[in-house]
C-alpha positions as CSV (number, residue, x, y, z in Angstrom):
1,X,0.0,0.0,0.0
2,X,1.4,3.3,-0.9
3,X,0.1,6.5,1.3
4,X,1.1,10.1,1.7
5,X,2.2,11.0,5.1
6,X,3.5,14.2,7.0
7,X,6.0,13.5,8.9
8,X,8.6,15.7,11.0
9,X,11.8,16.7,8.7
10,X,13.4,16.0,11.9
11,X,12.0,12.4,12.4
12,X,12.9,11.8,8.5
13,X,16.1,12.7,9.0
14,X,16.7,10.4,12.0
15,X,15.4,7.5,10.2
16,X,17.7,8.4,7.7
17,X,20.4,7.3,10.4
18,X,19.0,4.1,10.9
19,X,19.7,0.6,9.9
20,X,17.0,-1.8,9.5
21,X,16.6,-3.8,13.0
22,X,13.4,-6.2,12.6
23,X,13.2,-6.9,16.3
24,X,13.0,-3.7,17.6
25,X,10.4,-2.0,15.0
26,X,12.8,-1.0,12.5
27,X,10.8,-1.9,9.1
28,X,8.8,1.5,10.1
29,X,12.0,3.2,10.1
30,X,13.2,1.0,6.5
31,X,9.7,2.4,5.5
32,X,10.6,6.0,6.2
33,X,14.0,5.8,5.2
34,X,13.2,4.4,1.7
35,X,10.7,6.9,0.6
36,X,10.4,9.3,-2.1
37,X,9.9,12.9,-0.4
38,X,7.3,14.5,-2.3
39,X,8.8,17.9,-2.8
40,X,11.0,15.3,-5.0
41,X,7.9,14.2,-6.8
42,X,6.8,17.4,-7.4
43,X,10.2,19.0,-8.9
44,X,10.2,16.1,-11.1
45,X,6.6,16.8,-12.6
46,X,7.3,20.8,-12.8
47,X,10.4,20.1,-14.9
48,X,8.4,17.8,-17.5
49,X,5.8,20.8,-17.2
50,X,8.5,23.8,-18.0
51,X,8.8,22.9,-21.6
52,X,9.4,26.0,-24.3
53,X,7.5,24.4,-27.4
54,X,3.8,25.4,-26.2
55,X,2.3,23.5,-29.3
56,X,-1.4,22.2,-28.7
57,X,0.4,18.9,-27.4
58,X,3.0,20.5,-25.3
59,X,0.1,23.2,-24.1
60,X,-2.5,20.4,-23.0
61,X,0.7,18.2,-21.5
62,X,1.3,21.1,-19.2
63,X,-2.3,22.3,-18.2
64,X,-2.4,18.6,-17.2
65,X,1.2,18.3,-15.1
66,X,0.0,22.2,-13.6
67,X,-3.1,20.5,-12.7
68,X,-1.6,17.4,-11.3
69,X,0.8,19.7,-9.1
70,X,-2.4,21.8,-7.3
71,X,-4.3,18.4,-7.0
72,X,-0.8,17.1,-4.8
73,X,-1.0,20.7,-3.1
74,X,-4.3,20.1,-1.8
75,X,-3.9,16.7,-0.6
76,X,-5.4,16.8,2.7
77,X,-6.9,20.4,3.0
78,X,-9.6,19.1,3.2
79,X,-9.8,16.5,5.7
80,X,-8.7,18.8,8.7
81,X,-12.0,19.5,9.4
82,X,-13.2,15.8,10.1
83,X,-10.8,15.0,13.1
């Protein structure tokens, strides 16, 4: 399963320091350590969307990787209110 988190920067960077220890908890930390941060994610889809040729291919390709970036954005605006 595959989920979007928010976690410290500080407890990302100490899992970062850990090795994996499956005794003691420490696929959690393999978990953390392994991930993709999603300001990484995002750079990579705004650099696909910052092409120069704004043909009607290239325009629609971009509309859809701008969209793609507010949809990631917005990721859990909304369910603040529910807790």
């Amino acid at each position: 399963m595959k989920l979007i988190i928010d976690i410290p920067e500080d407890v990302y960077e100490e899992c970062q320091g850990h090795i994996y220890f499956p005794d003691t908890g420490g696929e959690l930390f393999n978990t953390v350590k392994n991930g993709t941060p999603l300001d990484d994610i995002k750079a990579e889809i705004q650099a696909e969307a910052e092409v120069e040729d704004l043909s009607m291919y290239n325009a629609g390709m971009n509309f859809g990787l701008d969209l793609a970036l507010e949809i990631i954005d917005n990721i859990g605006k909304g369910s603040e209110d529910k807790e």
